[in-house]
N, C-alpha and C positions, 0 to 999 in steps of 0.2 A: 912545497916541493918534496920534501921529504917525506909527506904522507902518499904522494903521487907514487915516489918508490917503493914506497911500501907493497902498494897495491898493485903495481908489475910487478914486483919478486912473489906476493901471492899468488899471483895469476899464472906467473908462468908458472912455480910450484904446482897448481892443481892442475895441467895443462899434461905439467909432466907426469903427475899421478895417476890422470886419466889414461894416457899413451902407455903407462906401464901397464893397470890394469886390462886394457884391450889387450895389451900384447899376449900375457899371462895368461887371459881366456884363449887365445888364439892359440898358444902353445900347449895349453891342457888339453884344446881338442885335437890339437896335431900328434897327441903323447896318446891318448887314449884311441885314436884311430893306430896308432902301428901298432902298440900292444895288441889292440884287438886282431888286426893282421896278423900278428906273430903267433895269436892265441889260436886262430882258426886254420894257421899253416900247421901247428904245433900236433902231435902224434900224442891222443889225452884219452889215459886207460883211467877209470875209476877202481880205485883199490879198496880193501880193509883192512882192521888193525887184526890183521891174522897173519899166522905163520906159510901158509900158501904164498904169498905177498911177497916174502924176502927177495927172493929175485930180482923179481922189478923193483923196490927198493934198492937193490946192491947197485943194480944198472945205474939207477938213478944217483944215488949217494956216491958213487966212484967214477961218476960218467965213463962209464964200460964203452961207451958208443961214439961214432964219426958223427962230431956235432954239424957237421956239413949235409949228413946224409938224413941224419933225426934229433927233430927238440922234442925229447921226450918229455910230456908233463902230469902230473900222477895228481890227479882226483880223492883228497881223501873223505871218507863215507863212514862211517859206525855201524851203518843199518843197511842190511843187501836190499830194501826196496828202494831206496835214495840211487845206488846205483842202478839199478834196473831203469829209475824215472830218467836219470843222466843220460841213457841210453837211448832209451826211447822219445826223449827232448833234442837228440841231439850236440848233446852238448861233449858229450866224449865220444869217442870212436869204438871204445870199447871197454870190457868190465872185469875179473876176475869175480866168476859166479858159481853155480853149481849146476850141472844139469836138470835138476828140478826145476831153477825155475828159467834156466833159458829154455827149453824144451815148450813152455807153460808160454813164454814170450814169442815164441816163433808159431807156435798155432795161434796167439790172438796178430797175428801180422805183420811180427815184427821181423825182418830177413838178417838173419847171423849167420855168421861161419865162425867156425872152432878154430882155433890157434893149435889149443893145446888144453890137455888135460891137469890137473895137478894135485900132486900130493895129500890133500887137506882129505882128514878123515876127523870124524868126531863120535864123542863120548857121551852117553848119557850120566849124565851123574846123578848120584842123590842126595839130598841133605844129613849129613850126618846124624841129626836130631831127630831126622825122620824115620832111621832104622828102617830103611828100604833096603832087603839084601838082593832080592829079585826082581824080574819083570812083573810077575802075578802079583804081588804086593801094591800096585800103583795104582789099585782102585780106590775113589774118592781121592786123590791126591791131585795136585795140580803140577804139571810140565809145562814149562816155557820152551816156546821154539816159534819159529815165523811160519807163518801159513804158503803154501804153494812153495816150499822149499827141500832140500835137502831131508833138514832136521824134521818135517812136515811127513815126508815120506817114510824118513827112518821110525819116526813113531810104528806107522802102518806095519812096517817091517816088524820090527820085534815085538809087535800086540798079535800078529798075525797067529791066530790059536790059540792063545794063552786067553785061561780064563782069569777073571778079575771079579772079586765079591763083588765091585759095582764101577759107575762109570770112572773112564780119566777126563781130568779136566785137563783141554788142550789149554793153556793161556797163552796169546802172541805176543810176545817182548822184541821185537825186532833188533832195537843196540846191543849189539854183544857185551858193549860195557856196562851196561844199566843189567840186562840179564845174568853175567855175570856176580854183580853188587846184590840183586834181591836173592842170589843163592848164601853166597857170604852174608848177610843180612837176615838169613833166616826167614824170608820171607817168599819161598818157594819150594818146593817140596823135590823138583826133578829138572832137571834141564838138558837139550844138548847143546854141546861146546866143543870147538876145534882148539888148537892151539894157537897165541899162550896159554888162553883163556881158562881149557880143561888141565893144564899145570897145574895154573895157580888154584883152581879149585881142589883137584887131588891134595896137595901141599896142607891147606887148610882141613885136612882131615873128612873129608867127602867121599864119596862111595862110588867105583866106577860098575855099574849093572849090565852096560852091552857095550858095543864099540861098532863102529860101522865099516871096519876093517875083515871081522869074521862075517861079513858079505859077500864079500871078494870083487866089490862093486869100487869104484873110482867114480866119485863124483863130481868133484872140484874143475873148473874149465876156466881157460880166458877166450872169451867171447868178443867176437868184433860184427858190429853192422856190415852186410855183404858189401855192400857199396866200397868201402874200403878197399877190398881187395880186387876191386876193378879198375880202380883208380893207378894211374903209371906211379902220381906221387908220393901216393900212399902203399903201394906196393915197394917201393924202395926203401919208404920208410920201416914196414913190417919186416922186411928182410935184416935188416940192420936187428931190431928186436930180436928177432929170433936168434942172432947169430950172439948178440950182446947178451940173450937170457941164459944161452947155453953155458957161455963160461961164467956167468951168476952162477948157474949150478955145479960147474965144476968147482968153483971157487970153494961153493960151500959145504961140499962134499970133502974137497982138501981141507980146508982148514978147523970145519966144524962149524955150529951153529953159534959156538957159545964165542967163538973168533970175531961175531956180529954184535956183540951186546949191545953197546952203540945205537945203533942203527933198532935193534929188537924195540929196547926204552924209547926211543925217539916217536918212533911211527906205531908201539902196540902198548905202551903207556903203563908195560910190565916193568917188574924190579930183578934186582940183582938176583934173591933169593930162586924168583920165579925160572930165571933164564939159569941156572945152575944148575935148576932138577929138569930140564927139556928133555924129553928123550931124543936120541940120536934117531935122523928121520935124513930118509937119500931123499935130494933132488933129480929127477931125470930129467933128459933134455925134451926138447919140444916133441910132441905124440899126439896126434889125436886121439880122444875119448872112443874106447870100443864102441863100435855099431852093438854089440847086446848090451851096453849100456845103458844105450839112450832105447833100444826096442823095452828092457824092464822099464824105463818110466813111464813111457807112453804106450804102456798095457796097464799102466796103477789109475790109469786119466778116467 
């Protein structure tokens, strides 16, 4: 008799275990389909660890926004091809990129509209060891930059008539934080870099040779697939953005950049030092990228 009970209190015991485990699967996939609902209602901009970016970080980090009207969700990326791929997959709505290479994405067929332009300008630097004072000096030397980009162009820009004893070597580093590290590392001779980035390279006693500011060009964009903005829901969503980007940049305007530190360390994986020496940089509000902008890229094609 006793062994008999034994063996119903076994039974029901694994009876119950079975019942929990279905249930548990049955809830994983109930947990995993609304996340994914939430994830595909959700308004998802691919960002980098760049100072361009703060905005949309501040939005996000301070929820600036009517969570009624947008779930804002930030895509973070190292490398602007990963975002471009985000893009073009689908998988986010939109990017913080450059004109180079959305300009380069919309002629192979990809349909964008512009938000807005944004601040990010970058520096070429050099290796200190390298004794690079000029541009005509960066024959035989190697430049890291990513291809069908900004830095891609700007090369073309400040090469443009300058003679060089022999070739540049273009090398594509696409992580701004790997490219970065082979400068600190001595193991690159030239590179462009936005901020932090070009900070903390000056800081480490590096050489700034051109800037892509005495261009007079604005390159930096937040890009969205057209569709988006035909959409009713996605149109209320972007309206919220823009209105919640705006006072991002007031915010950072009043208070300063270094008011962010926080938030700079979190999402661009700089230090104290680095965010100390930033130069003061205005945010403006939402602007489309000038039409001679985008006509100088797509006369460089």
């Amino acid at each position: 008799m006793k062994k008999f009970l034994l063996y119903i209190i076994a039974l029901f015991f694994a009876i119950s275990c079975g019942n929990s485990y279905e249930e548990q699967k049955r809830l994983s996939r109930a947990e995993r389909a609304r996340l994914h609902r939430e994830d595909s209602l959700a308004l998802k901009i691919a960002v980098m660890p760049t100072l361009d970016c703060l905005p949309l970080y501040l939005v996000k980090e301070h929820v600036l926004y009517d969570t009624a009207k947008l779930d804002l969700r930030l895509k973070y990326f190292t490398a602007q091809m990963d975002c471009d791929t985000a893009v073009i997959g689908r998988s986010v709505e939109g990017a913080v990129s450059d004109l180079v290479r959305t300009e380069r994405m919309k002629h192979e067929g990809v349909k964008l509209d512009y938000i807005t332009s944004t601040n990010a300008y970058w520096q070429l630097i050099t290796n200190h060891k390298a004794r690079i004072k000029k541009v005509d000096q960066l024959g035989d030397k190697m430049v890291a930059m990513t291809r069908y980009s900004a830095s891609d162009f700007l090369t073309d820009r400040v090469l443009d008539g300058v003679k060089t004893q022999s070739m540049v070597f273009r090398i594509q580093v696409n992580d701004v934080n790997i490219r970065l590290s082979m400068l600190l590392n001595n193991e690159m001779d030239a590179m462009w870099l936005t901020e932090p980035q070009a900070t903390t390279a000056r800081r480490n006693g590096n050489v700034v040779i051109a800037d892509s500011r005495d261009l007079k060009q604005k390159l930096g964009v937040l890009a969205v697939r057209s569709e988006v903005m035909k959409d009713k829901r996605r149109k209320v969503q972007m309206a919220e953005l823009i209105k919640t980007y705006n006072q991002a940049c007031d915010s950072i305007n009043q208070n300063g950049i270094k008011h962010y530190a926080e938030i700079i360390k979190k999402y661009m994986k700089t230090d104290d030092k680095t965010i100390s020496q930033l130069p003061k940089i205005k945010f403006a509000h939402v602007a489309s990228p000038k039409q001679d902008d985008i006509n100088t890229i797509n006369r460089k094609k």
